[in-house]
C-alpha distance (Angstrom), angle and dihedral (degrees) to the residues before:
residue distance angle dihedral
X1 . . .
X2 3.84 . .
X3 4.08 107.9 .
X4 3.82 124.7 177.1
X5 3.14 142.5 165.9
X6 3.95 129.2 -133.8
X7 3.61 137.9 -154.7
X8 3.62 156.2 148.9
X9 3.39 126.9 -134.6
X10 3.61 143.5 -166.5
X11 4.10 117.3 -113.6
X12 4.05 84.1 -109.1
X13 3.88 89.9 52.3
X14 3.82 105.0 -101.3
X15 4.26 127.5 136.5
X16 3.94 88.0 -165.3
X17 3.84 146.7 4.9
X18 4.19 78.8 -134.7
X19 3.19 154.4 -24.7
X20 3.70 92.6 -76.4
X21 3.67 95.5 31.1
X22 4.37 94.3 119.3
X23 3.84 108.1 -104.3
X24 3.75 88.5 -140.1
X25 3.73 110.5 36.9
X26 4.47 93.6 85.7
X27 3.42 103.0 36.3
X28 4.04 118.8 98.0
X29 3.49 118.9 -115.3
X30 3.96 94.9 -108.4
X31 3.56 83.5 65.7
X32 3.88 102.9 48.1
X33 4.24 80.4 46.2
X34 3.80 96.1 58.7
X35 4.03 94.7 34.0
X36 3.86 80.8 57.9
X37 4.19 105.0 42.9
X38 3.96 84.2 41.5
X39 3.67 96.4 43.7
X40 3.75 89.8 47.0
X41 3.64 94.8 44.8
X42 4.02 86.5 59.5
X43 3.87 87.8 49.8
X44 4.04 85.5 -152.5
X45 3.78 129.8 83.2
X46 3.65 124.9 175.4
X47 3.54 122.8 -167.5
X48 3.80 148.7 153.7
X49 3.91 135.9 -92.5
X50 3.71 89.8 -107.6
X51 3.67 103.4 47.3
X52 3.50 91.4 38.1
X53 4.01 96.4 62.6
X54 4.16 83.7 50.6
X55 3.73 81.8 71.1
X56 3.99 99.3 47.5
X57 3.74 87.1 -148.8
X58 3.66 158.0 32.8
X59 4.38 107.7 -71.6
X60 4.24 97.1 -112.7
X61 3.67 106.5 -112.5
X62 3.68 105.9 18.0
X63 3.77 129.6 89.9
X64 3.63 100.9 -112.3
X65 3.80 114.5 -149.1
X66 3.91 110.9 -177.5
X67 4.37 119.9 -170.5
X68 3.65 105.8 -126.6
X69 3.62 144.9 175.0
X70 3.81 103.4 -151.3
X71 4.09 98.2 -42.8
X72 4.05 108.7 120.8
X73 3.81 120.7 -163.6
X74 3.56 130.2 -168.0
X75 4.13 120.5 -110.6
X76 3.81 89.6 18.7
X77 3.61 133.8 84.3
X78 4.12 123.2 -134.6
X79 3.50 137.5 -141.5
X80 3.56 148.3 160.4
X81 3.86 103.3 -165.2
X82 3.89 125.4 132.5
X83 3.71 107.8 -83.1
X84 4.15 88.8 -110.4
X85 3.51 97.2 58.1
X86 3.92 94.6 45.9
X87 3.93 88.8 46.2
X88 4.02 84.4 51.5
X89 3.92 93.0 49.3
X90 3.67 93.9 53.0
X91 3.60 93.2 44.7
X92 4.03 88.9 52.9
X93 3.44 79.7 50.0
X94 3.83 105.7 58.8
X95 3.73 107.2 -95.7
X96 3.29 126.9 131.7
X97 3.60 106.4 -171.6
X98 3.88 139.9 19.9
X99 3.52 132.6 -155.6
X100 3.79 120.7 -145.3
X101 3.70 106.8 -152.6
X102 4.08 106.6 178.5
X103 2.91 166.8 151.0
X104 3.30 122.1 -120.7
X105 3.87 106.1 -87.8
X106 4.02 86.3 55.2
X107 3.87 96.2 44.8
X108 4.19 82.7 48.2
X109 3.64 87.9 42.8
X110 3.92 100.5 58.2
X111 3.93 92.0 27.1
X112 3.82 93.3 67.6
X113 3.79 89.9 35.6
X114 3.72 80.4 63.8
X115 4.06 90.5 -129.9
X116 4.24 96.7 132.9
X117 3.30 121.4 92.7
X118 4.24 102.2 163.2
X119 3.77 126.4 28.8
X120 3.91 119.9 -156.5
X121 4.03 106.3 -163.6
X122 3.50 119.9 177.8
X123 3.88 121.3 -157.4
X124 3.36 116.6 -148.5
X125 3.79 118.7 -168.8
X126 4.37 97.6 -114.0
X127 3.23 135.3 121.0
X128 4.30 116.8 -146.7
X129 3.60 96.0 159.4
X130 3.78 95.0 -152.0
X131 3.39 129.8 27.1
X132 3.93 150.7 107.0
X133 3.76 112.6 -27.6
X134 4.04 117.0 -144.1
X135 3.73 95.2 -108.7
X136 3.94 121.6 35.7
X137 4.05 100.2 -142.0
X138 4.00 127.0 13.0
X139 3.53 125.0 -57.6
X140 4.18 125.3 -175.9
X141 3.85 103.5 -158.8
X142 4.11 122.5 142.6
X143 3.56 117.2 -138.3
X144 3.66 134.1 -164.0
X145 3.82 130.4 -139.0
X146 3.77 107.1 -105.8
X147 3.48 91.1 168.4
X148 3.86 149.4 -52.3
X149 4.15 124.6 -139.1
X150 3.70 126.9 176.8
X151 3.93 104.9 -127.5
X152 3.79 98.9 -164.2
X153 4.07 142.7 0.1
X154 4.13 92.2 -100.2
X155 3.91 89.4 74.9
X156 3.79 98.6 -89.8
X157 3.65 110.0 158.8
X158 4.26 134.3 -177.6
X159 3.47 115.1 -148.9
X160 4.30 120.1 -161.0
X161 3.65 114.0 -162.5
X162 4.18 130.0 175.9
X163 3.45 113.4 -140.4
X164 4.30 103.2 -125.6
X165 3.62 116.1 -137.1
């Protein structure tokens, strides 16, 4: 089972100004076309509460898996499992790969449960200055440069890292 996770980032590092900043409303559109050809190539997305509701509905064409405490939403199915055992249920289900999609508790969550093998990180030339970080406590992994492709003339660049083990 292939799982990644996927992001954009500011130049300074930061996936939102907060947590009800809009995941979607600063990133270029050469990012929002690759999250959604690679996101819909996985056929999986798992996400939480919070970045869900940024999108104001399920992603068409992708099982949509969302980690919450209570909240239902309609279209997607919920969970609170360890990140293991959901990547084992999907697998037993036919899925190859999963896309982890944020924020920063979930990327944390599946990071330390050692569940990522690829990241996809897409800089986007911006400046926030403050803001929410990708993971929401330390984390000491090694990556590898997969490879890095300039999506656009503004300075928009996708980043593919392997996670070493």
């Amino acid at each position: 089972m292939n799982v990644f996770l996927i992001a954009a980032q500011t130049a300074d590092g930061f996936i939102a100004r907060s947590s009800s900043h809009l995941a979607t409303d600063w990133t270029s559109k050469e990012d929002k076309q690759f999250f959604a050809e690679r996101t819909k190539k996985a056929r999986v997305v798992v996400m939480g509460s919070t970045t869900y509701e940024t999108f104001m509905r399920p992603l068409k064409d992708r099982l949509n898996i969302v980690y919450s405490r209570g909240k239902t939403y309609e279209g997607v199915e919920t969970t609170q499992k360890p990140p293991t055992e959901l990547i084992r249920e999907l697998q037993d289900r036919g899925y190859e790969e999963v896309a982890i999609c944020g924020g920063a508790t979930i990327y944390t969550l599946f990071m330390e449960a050692n569940c990522i093998q690829t990241l996809y990180l897409t800089r986007e030339p911006i400046l926030f200055g403050q803001g929410i970080t990708l993971f929401t406590k330390p984390i000491d992994q090694k990556l590898s440069l997969v490879s890095s492709q300039k999506l656009n003339e503004e300075g928009t660049v996708l980043f593919e890292y392997n996670v070493q083990t």
